[in-house]
Phi, psi and omega in degrees: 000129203264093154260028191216141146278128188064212154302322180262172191236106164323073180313135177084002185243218191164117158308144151228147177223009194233141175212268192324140158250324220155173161280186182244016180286311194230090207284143199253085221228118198261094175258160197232169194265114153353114167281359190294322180328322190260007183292144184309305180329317200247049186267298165345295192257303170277069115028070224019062163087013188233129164266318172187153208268160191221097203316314178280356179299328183077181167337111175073350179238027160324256187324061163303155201217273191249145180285146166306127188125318191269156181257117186278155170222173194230148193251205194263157163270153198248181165269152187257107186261071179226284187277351218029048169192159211291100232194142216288149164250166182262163184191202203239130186310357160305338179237342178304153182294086206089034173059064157294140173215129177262328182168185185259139168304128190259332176226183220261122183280139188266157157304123144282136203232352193268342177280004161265004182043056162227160175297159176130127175090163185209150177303114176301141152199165185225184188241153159235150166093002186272184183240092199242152168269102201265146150281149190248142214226057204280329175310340190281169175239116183274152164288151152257164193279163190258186167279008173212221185233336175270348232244284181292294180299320184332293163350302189258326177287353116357284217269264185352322177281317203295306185283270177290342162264302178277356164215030173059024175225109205263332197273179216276141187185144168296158201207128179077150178290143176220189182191165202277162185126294205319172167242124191239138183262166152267144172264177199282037169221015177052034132254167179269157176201170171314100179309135159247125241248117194091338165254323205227132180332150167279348165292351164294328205336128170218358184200190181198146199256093186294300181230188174198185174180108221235023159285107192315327197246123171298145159318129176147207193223350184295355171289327203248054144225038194234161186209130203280131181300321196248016155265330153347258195307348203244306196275009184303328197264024163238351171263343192256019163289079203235349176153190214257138162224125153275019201257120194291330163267014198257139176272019160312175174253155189255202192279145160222119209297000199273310188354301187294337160318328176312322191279310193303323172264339174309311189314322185311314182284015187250320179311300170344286176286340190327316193283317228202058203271145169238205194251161156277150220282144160090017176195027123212023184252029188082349178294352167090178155283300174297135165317155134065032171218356173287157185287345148311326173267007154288141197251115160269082188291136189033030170321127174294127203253295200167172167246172179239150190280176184257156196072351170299123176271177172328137175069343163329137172241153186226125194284172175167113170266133164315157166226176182272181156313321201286314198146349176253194215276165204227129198217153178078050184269148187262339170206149164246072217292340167183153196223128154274121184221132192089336203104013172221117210303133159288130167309139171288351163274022187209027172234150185213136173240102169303101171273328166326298184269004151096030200250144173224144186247138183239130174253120202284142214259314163234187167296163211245148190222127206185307284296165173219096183308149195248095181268138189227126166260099183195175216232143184220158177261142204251042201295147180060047174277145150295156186260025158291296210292342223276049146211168216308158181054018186259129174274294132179267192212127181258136190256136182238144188249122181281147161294335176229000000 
């Protein structure tokens, strides 16, 4: 603090020499974790104050409270019994002061475990103004916020049963249709959904939809690092010829002289796979963490398949490839629950189905007077998913440039 000229000391003045605190992509604001989370009112969902345990966290960093993804606000300040003093908390705009939203949870916020004067838990912060990758959930339904603070927890705890507890999926995510362009708001559990243009304030604003990508096989190479279960097992004993054990209990394999034959059959099994390579089971082939939650139990309802022309006569057959959400082709499907033309169901005796090549064949049943669109309802397996997307109702991933 500059009070001397010099030597002498400026009776009557004061400096100010401090402004800036940080920048602002990541503001540098030592905020505590809502104590509201443990409160009974929210027991339903938080679980003391734990939204769900999180297998990777390591030590003292389990116990999530809010997911990476979701968009935060900030609430009244509490005492921080650490510093003893009053300090702003961070929360889900459902509990924030005026549904208010400050920026995204860049990892996953932990139980403070030091305000129990135990190890545990890590400093909330968030980021704004980035450019993120969302899984886009348009089946789901966002909550609105109520007219009150009681209203607004009802609310997120809703959306919370609906989302992260009945379909396993916590992390941060677009919710409701959406489309690329949109301008996107928060719901009260801090995901995102669609802004409306004429209803809903311009001061929701928090994100804008740049792009998007609703290709069942993602843009990428992650497909072609995956290994098919029953090639598993045929190249093992050619990928582990790696050396000698004398240890009479140990079941390594031992040296073979052979060895270099490996690579001449791996390529065979690389051959294999070339049109249609798949995953390995239980980690990118969509089957989820949960039984029956993987992005394999997404339902593709009524896709427009094609259409059959007017004048097709009777007995004719037609050929129809599935398609993904974007419009392209879909191959590996596990079931076909039902196929329509017109809006009207095909007898399963006038349907032949490729579930590998995604192909459904219609033997059209009378003459067509017409043209009649060809609607398909049915479930595909999902090789080379990341496992942000690897659950039920993720379509696939809107990329958002925050606003705040």
């Amino acid at each position: 603090m500059a009070l001397f000229r010099g030597y002498e000391n400026q009776q009557g003045s004061r400096s100010h020499t401090a402004l800036v605190r940080s920048g602002h992509a990541s503001p540098a604001e030592k905020w505590i974790l809502d104590p509201t989370f443990q409160a009974s009112s929210m027991n339903s969902v938080f679980r003391d104050g734990v939204l769900f345990n999180y297998q990777y966290g390591g030590p003292g960093m389990e116990e999530v409270v809010i997911p990476k993804g979701r968009v935060v606000g900030v609430g009244a300040s509490v005492k921080d019994f650490v510093s003893k003093k009053y300090l702003a908390t961070i929360t889900l705009p459902g509990l924030a002061i005026n549904t208010n939203v400050i920026g995204m949870a860049p990892y996953n916020f932990t139980k403070d475990m030091l305000q129990q004067d135990r190890l545990g838990g890590n400093q909330p912060s968030i980021i704004t103004q980035e450019y993120v990758e969302l899984p886009y959930m348009p089946t789901m339904t966002a909550q609105s916020f109520g007219e009150n603070a009681s209203a607004n927890m009802s609310a997120l705890l809703q959306e919370e049963q609906d989302i992260s507890i009945d379909n396993r999926m916590p992390w941060g995510a677009v919710i409701g249709t959406a489309e690329n362009g949109d301008y996107l708001k928060a719901t009260p559990s801090g995901r995102l959904t669609k802004w409306i243009a004429g209803t809903d304030n311009p001061a929701t604003i928090v994100g804008q939809v740049l792009a998007s990508d609703l290709n069942a096989e993602p843009t990428g190479w992650l497909k072609w690092m995956l290994w098919e279960e029953q090639y598993k097992y045929e190249d093992d004993k050619f990928i582990n010829r790696s050396g000698v054990s004398n240890l009479p209990t140990d079941e390594g394999y031992p040296f073979d002289p052979t060895y270099p034959e490996g690579n001449t059959l791996f390529q065979n099994y690389q051959s294999k796979l070339i049109n249609n390579p798949t995953g390995i089971i239980g980690i990118h082939d969509g089957s989820g963490n949960y039984d029956g939650f993987g992005k394999n139990d997404t339902v593709y309802t009524d896709i427009n398949i094609g259409t059959i022309a007017d004048g097709t006569t009777a007995n004719t057959k037609i050929v129809l490839q599935a398609r993904d959400f974007a419009g392209g082709v879909l191959k590996n499907l596990s079931e076909v629950t039902s196929v329509k033309v017109g809006g009207n169901a095909v007898a399963a005796t006038n349907l032949k189905i490729n579930l590998e090549k995604g192909t459904i064949e219609i033997t059209v049943a009378s003459n067509v007077s017409g043209d009649q669109n060809v609607t398909a309802t049915y479930k595909a397996k999902h090789y080379g998913t990341p496992s942000w997307a690897d659950f039920k109702g993720v379509h696939g991933a809107m990329y958002v440039l925050l606003k705040r």
